[in-house]
KOLVEXTOR-935518 format. One record per residue (C-alpha): residue in three letters; residue number from 1; z, x, y. Coordinates in nm, 4 decimals. Each point is the difference from the previous one (the first is absolute). Layout:
<sites>
- type,seq,Z,X,Y
- ALA,NUM,Z,X,Y
...
</sites>
This chain:
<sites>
- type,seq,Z,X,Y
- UNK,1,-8.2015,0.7217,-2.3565
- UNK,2,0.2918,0.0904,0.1729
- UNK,3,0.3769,0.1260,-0.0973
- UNK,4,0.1359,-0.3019,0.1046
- UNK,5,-0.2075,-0.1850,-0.2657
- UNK,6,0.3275,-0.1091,-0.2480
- UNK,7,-0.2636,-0.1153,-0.2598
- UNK,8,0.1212,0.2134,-0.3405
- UNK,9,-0.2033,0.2981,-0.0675
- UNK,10,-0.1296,0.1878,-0.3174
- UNK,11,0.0068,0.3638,0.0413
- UNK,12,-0.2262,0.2499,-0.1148
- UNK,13,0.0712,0.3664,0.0363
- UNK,14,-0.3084,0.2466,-0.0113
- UNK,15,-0.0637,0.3509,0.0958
- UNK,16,-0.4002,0.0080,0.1187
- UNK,17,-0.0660,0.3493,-0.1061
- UNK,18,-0.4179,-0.0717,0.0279
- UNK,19,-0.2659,-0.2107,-0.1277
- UNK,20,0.1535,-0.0552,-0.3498
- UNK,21,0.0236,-0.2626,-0.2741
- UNK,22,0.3271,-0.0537,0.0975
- UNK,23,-0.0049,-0.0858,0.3155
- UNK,24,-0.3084,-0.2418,-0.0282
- UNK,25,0.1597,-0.1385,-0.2914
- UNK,26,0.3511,-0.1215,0.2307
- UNK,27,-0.2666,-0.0894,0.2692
- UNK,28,-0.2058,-0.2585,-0.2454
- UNK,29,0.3848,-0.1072,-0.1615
- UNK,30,0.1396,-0.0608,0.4154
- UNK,31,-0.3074,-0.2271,0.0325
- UNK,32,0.0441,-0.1659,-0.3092
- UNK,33,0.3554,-0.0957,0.0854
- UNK,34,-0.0699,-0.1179,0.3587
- UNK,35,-0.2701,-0.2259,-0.1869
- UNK,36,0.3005,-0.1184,-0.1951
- UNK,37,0.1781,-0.0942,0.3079
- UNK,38,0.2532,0.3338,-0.0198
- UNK,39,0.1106,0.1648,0.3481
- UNK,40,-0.0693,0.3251,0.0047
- UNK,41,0.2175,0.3334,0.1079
- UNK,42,-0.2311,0.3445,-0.0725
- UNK,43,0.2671,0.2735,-0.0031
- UNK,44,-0.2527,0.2874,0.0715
- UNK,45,0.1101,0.4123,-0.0584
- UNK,46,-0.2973,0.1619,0.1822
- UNK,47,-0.1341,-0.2855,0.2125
- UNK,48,-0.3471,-0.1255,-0.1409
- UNK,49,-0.2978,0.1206,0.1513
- UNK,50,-0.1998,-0.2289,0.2437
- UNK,51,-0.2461,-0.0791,-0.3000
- UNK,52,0.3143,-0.1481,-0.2380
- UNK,53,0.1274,-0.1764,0.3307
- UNK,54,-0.3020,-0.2077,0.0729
- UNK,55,-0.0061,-0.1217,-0.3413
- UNK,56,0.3914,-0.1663,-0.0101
- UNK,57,0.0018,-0.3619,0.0144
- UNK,58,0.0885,-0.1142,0.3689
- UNK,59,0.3423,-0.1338,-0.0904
- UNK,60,0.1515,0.3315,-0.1727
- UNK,61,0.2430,0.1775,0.1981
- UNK,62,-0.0373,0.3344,-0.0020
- UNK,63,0.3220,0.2332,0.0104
- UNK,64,-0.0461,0.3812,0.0127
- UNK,65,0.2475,0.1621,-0.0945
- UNK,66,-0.0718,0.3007,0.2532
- UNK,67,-0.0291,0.2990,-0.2941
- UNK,68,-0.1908,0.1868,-0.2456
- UNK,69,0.1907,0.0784,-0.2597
- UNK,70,0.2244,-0.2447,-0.2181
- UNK,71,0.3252,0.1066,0.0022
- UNK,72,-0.0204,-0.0035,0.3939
- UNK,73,-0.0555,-0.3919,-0.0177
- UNK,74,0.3174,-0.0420,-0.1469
- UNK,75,0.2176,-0.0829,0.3275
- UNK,76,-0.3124,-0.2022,0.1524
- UNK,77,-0.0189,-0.1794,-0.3338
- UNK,78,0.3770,-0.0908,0.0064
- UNK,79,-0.0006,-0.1513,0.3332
- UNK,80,-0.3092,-0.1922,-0.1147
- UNK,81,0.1933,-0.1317,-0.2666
- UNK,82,0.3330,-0.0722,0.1718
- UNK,83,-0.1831,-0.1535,0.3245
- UNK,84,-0.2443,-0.1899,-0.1854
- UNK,85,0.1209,-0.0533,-0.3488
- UNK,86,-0.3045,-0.1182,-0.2018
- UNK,87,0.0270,-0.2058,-0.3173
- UNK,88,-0.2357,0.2766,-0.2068
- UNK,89,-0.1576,0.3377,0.0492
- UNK,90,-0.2591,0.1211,-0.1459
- UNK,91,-0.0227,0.3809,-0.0239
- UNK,92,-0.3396,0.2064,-0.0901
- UNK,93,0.0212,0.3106,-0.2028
- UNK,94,0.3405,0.2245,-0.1565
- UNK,95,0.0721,0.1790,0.3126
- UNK,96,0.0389,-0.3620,0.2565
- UNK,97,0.1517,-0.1980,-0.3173
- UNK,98,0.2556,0.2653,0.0013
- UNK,99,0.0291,0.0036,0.3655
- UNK,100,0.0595,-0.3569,-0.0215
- UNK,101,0.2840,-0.0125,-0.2448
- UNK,102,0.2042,0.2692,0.1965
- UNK,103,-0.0452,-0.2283,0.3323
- UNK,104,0.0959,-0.3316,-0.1529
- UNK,105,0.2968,0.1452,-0.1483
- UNK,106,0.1067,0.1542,0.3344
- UNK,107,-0.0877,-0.3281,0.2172
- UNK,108,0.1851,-0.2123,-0.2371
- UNK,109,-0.2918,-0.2797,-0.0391
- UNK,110,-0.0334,-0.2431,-0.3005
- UNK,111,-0.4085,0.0584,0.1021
- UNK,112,-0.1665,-0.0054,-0.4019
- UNK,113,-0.1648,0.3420,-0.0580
- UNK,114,-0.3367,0.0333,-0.1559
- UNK,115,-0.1507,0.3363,-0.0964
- UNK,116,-0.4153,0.0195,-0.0667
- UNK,117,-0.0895,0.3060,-0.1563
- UNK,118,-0.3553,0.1153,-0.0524
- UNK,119,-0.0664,0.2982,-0.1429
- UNK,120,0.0689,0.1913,-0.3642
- UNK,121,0.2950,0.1922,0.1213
- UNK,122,0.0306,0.2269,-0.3292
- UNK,123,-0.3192,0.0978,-0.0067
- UNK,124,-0.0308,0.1126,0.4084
- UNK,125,0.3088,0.2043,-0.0533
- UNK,126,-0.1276,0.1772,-0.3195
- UNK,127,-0.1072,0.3193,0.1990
- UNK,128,0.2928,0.0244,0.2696
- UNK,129,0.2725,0.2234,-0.0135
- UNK,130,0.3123,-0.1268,-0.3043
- UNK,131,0.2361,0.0499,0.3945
- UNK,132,-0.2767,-0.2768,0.1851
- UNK,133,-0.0315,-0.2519,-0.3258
- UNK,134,0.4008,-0.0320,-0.0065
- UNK,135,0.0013,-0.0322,0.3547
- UNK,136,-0.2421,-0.2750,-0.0215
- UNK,137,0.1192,-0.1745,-0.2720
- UNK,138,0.3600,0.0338,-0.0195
- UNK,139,0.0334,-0.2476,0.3042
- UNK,140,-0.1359,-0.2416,-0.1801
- UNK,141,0.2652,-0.0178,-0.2490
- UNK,142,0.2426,-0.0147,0.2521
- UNK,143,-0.1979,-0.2699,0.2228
- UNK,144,-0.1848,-0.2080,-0.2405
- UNK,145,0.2293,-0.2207,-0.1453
- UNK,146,0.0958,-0.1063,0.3444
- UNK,147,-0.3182,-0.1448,0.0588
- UNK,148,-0.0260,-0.3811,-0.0970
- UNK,149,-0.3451,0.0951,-0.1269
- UNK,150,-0.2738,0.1647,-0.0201
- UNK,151,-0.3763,-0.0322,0.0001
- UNK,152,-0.2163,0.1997,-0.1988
- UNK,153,-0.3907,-0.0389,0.0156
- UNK,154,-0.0596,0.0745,-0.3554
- UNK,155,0.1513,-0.0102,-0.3382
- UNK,156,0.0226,0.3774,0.0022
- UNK,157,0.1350,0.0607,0.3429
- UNK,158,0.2661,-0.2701,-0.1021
- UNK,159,0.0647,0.2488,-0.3511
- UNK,160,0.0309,0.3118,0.2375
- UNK,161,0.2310,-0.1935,0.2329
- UNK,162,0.2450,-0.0783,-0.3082
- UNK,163,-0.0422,0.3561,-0.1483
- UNK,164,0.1184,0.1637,0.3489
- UNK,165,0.2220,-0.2484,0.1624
- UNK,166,0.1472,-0.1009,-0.3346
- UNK,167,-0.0559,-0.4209,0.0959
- UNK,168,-0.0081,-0.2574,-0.2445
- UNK,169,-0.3272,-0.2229,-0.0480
- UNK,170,0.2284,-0.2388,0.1710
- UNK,171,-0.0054,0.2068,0.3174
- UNK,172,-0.4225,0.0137,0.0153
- UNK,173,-0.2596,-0.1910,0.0795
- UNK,174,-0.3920,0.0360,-0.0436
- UNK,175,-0.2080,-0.1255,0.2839
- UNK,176,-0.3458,0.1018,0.0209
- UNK,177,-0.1126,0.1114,0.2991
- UNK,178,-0.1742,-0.2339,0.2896
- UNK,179,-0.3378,0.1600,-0.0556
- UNK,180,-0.2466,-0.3008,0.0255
- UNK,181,-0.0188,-0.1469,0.3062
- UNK,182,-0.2298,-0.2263,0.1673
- UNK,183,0.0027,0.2682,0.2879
- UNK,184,-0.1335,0.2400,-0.2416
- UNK,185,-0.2745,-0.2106,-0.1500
- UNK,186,-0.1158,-0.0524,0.3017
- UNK,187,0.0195,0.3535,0.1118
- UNK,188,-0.1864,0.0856,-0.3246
- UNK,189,-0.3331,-0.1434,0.1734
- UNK,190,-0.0192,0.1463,0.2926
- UNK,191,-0.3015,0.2849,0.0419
- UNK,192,0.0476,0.3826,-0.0645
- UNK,193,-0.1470,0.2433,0.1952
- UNK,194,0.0158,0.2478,-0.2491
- UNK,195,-0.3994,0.0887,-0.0234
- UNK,196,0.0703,0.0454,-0.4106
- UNK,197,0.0994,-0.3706,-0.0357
- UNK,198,-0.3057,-0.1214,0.2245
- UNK,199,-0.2580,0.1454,-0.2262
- UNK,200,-0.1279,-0.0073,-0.3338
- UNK,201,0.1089,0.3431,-0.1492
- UNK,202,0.1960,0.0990,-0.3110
- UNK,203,0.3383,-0.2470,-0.0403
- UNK,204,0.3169,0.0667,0.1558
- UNK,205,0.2856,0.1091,-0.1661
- UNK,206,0.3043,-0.0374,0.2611
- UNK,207,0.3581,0.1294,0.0175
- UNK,208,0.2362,-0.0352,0.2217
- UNK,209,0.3704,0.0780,0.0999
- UNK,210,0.1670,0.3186,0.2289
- UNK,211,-0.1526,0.3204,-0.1302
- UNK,212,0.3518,0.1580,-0.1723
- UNK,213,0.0554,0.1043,-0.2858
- UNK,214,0.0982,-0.3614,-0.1595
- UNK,215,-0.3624,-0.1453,0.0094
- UNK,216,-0.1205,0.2993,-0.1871
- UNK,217,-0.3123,0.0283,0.1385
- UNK,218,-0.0986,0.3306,-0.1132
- UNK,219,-0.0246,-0.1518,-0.3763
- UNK,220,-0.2276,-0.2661,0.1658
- UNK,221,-0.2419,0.2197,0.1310
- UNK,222,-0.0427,0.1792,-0.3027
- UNK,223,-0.0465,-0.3373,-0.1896
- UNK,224,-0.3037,-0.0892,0.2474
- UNK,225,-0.1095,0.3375,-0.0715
- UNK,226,-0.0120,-0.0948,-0.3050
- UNK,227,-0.1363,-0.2821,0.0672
- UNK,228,-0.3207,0.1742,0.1828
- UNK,229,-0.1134,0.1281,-0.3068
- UNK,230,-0.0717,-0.3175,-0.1982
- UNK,231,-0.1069,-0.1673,0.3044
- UNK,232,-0.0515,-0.0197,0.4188
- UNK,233,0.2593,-0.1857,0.1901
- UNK,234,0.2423,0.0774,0.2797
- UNK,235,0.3817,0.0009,0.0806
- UNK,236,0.1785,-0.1091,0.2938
- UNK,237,0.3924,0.1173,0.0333
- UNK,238,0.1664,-0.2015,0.3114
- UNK,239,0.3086,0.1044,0.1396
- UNK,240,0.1590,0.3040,0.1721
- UNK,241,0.2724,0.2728,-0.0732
- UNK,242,0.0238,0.3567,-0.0558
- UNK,243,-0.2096,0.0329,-0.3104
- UNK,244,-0.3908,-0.0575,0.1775
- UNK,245,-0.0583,0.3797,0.0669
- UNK,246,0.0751,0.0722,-0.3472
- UNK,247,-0.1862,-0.2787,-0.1566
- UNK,248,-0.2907,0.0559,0.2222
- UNK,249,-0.0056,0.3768,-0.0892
- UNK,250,0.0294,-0.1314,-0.3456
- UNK,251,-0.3025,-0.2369,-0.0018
- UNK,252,-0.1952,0.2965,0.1287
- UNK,253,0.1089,0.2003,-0.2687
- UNK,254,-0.0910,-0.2602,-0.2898
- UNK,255,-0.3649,-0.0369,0.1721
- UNK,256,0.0789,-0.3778,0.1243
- UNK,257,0.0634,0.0243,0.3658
- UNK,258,-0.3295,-0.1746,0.0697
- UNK,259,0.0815,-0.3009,-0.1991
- UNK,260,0.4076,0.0232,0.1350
- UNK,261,0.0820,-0.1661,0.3230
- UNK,262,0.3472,-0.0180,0.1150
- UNK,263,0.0203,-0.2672,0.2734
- UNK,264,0.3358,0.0623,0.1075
- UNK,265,0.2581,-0.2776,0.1063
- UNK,266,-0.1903,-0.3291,0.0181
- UNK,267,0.1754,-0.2951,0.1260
- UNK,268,-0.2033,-0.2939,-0.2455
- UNK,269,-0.0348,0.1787,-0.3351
- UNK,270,-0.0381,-0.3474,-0.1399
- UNK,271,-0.3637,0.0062,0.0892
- UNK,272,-0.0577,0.3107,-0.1941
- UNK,273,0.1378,-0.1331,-0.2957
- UNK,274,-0.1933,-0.2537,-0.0213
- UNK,275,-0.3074,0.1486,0.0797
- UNK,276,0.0809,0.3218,-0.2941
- UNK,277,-0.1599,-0.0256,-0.3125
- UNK,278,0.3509,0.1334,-0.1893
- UNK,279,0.3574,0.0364,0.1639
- UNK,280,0.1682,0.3316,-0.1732
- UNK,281,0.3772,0.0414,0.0142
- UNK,282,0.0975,0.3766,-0.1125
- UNK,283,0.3300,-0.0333,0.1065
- UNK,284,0.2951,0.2354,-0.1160
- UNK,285,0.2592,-0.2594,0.0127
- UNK,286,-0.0155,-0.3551,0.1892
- UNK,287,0.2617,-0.2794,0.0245
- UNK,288,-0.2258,-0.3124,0.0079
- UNK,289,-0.3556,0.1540,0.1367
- UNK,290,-0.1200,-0.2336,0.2624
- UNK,291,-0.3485,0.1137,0.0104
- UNK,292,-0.0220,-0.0363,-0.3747
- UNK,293,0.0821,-0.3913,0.0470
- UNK,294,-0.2044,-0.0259,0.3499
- UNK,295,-0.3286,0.1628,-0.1830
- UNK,296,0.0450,-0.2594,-0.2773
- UNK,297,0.0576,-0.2814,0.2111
- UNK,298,-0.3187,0.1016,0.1664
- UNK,299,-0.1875,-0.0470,-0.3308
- UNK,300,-0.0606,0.3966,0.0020
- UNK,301,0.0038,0.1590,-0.3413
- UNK,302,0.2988,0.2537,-0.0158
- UNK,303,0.1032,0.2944,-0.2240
- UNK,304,0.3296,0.1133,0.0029
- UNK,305,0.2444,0.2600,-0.1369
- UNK,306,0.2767,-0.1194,-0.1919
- UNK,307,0.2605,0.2100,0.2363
- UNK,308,0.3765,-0.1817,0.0221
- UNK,309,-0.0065,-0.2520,0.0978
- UNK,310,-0.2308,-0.3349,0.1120
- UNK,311,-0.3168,0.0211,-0.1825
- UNK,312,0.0555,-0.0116,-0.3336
- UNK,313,0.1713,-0.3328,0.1347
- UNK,314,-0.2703,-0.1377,0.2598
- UNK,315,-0.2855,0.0874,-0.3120
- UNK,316,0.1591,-0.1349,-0.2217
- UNK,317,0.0384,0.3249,-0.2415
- UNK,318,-0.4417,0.0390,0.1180
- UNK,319,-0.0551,-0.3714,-0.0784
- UNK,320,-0.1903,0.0030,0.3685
- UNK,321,-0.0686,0.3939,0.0649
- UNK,322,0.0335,0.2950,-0.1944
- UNK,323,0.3158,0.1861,-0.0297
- UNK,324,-0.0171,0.3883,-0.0055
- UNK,325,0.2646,0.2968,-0.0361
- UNK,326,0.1253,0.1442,0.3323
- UNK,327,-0.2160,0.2722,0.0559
- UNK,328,-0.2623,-0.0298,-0.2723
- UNK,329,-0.3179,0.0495,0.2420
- UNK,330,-0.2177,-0.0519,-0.3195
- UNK,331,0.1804,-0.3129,-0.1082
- UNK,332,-0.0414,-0.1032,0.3710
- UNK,333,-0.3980,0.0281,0.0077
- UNK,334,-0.0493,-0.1271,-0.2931
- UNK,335,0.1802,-0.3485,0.1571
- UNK,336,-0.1662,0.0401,0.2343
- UNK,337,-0.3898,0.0333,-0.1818
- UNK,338,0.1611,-0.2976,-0.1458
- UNK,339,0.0687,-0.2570,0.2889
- UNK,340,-0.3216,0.1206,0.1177
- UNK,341,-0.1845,-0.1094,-0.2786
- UNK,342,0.1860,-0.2970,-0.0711
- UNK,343,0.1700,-0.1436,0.2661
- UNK,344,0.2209,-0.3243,-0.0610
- UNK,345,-0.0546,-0.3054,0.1716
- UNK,346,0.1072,-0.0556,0.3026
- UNK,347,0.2667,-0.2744,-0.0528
- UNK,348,0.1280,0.1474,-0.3250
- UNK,349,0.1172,0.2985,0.2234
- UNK,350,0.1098,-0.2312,0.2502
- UNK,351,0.2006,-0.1846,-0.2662
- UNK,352,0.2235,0.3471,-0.0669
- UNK,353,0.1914,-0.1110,0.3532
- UNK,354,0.0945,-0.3300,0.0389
- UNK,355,0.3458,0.0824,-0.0282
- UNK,356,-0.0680,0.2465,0.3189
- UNK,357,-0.0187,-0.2618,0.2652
- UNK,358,0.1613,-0.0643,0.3398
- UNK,359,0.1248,-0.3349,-0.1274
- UNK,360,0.1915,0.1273,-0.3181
- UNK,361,0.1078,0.3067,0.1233
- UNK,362,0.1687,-0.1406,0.3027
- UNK,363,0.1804,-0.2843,-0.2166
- UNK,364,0.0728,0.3033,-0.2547
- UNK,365,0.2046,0.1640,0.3090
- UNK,366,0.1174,-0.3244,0.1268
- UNK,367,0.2216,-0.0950,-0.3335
- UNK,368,0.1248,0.3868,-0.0112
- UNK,369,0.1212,-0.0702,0.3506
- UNK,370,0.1260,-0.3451,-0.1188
- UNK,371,-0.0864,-0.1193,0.3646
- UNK,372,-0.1502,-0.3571,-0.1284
- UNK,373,0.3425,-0.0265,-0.1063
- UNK,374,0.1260,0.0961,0.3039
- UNK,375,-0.2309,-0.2275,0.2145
- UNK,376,0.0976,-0.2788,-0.2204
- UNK,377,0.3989,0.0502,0.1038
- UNK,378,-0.0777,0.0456,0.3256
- UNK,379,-0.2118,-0.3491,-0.0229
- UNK,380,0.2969,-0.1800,-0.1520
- UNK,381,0.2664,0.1718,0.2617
- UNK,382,-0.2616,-0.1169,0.2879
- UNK,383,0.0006,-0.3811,-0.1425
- UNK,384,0.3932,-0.0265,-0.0503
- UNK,385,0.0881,0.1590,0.3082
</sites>
């Protein structure tokens, strides 16, 4: 697709800062709109790698914005919006939605601005500096109410959003995240060359997310050392960051580093899910945990700790997984002995996520953008004219 193309655009404004949840999140949402029929504009801070690339949809027009860093989008993103002046944009995460509100005041567009915001603010801020937290979240005050609306993936993140940016209900929206999709499931059975999930040793439990202090992996391993003493099975932690010398020091230390493998970055962690005997989540704080709802749509049992916010919401309070404290390493393997024992069928897990599809996400997104509207004035203009 070209720049002449005059066909109306939806914008999306990402930073790709990795191999996040966020960023495959607004990939699986931009092909769920161009399966709606929706031209496409990906406003990108940090270009995506070659990896996130191959995987856009043909038709979506891809717009760097030639920076690294926010705040030095903000004349690229104005002359975006004055050249091209699209009907909605859609911005991912605090820093681009407030990006966005400073550049569509300054280019003087009518363009409808939609905010998604995925994590638990409060709770990620908790340890930083009282200077960085009013840093962070004074903006928002300030911003916020200039943005049509905004997105949250859960029920909590939406509560945070209020409690910081001082919004009405009015303001926010819940849309679950675009987890299950059929590219997924059919990732899910394709062969891992793991040796562990080729043979017929002790079950699998798997985690998975960057290795930072968020996931909380330390409390983990000492649940599956735990674990180890009431019975034999191994763990599996995928994912990179800054953490693995210290974890791997401290799986040595607990006596588990035989039965503790930590693959590293894998590029289809679907097919470990659904290959582990039990998903664990020990997360610190989450927004909407995406590998929570992928393990479950998977059929894979799942324990979880009750950290703000997401699964309390996506178990149903522990209707579908046991809900621990954050931190409780004994609370932890014992959910763990548990879904080991007793695991829950299949499709009763797989139940827990309907609301998690491509499908209703991407209509969720489409009404907060009110482009159906849109299309349909544009489809009356197109008639009378």
């Amino acid at each position: 697709m070209t720049d002449s193309d005059d066909t109306p655009h939806l914008a999306v404004l990402v930073s790709f800062s990795g191999y996040g949840g966020v960023e495959r999140m607004i990939l699986n949402l931009i092909h769920g709109f161009v399966a709606q029929g929706v031209a496409v504009d990906l406003l990108a801070i940090r270009a995506p790698a070659a990896a996130w690339r191959e995987e856009l949809p043909p038709s979506v027009r891809l717009v760097d914005l030639g920076v690294r860093h926010s705040l030095l989008a903000l004349p690229a993103l104005i002359g975006y919006l004055r050249k091209h002046r699209p009907p909605a944009l859609l911005a991912a995460k605090d820093r681009a939605i407030r990006l966005a509100v400073l550049a569509r005041r300054a280019a003087g567009v009518d363009t409808r601005l939609v905010g998604r915001l995925g994590t638990h603010l409060s709770t990620a801020l908790v340890d930083k500096h009282p200077v960085q937290r009013w840093l962070r979240c004074r903006p928002m005050r300030w911003l916020y109410p200039q943005v049509d609306c905004i997105v949250a993936v859960s029920e909590g993140v939406a509560e945070d959003a209020m409690h910081l940016a001082g919004l009405t209900t009015e303001r926010i929206l819940v849309v679950r995240n675009p987890v299950v999709t059929p590219r997924m499931l059919a990732l899910a059975q394709e062969p891992v060359s793991h040796p562990w999930f080729n043979d017929d040793g002790p079950p699998i439990i798997l985690g998975a997310g960057r290795l930072t202090r968020q996931k909380d992996f330390p409390t983990l391993l000492r649940a599956f050392a735990a674990l180890q003493k009431q019975r034999p099975a191994r763990l599996a932690i995928l994912g990179e960051g800054r953490q693995r010398h210290t974890l791997l020091a401290q799986a040595t230390h607990l006596g588990i580093a035989d039965c503790v493998d930590l693959p590293g970055f894998v590029a289809n962690p679907y097919a470990y899910m659904a290959k582990a005997a039990v998903f664990a989540l020990s997360s610190l704080w989450e927004g909407s945990p995406n590998v929570l709802t992928e393990a479950l749509a998977l059929g894979t049992p799942v324990v979880a700790t009750d950290c703000p916010s997401g699964p309390r919401e996506i178990l149903d309070g522990g209707r579908y997984g046991p809900l621990v404290a954050v931190g409780d390493a004994a609370a932890l393997a014992q959910g763990l002995a548990e879904m080991l024992a007793h695991p829950p069928a299949a499709d009763k897990l797989q139940a827990a996520v309907t609301d998690y599809t491509l499908q209703a996400s991407t209509q969720g997104y489409l009404d907060a953008l009110k482009w159906n509207e849109y299309a349909a004035r544009e489809s009356t203009h197109a008639v009378i004219s």
